[in-house]
C-alpha positions in Angstrom: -39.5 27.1 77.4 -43.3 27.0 78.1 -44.1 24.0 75.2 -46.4 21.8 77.0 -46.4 19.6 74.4 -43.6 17.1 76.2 -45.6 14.2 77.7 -45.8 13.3 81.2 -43.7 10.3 81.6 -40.6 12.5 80.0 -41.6 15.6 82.2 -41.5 13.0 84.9 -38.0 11.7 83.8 -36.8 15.0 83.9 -37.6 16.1 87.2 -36.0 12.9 88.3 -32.9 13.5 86.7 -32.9 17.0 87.9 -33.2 15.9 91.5 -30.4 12.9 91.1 -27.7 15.6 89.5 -28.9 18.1 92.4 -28.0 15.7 95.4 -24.9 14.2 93.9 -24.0 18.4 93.8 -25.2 19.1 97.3 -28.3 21.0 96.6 -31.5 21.2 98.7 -34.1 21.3 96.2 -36.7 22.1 98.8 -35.0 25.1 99.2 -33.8 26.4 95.7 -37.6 25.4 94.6 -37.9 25.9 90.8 -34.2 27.3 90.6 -32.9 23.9 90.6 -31.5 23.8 87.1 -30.1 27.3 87.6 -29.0 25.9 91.0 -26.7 22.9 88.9 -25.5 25.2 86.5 -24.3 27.4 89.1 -22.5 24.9 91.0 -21.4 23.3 87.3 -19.8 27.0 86.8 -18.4 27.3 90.4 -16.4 23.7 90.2 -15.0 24.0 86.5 -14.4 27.7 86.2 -10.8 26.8 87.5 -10.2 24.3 84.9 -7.3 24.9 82.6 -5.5 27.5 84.8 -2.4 26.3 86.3 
């Protein structure tokens, strides 16, 4: 997804949002760098892969 058409307030938005979901999950976004999304949806998979089985 390499549009640079989004403006900068939303990009800014974004990255704040991404680092709000990130500590609530735990996740040192010093540390996973750029991976952050891929970080959550990891962590998204990990906690509701169980759900539904008894």
């Amino acid at each position: 997804m390499k549009n640079n058409k989004i403006s900068e307030n939303a990009r800014k938005a974004f990255d704040n949002f991404k680092e709000e979901i990130a500590k609530e999950m735990g996740i040192d976004t010093t540390k996973a760098g750029k991976n952050v999304v891929k970080k959550i949806k990891e962590n998204f998979e990990k906690r509701f892969s169980n759900l539904g089985r008894s």
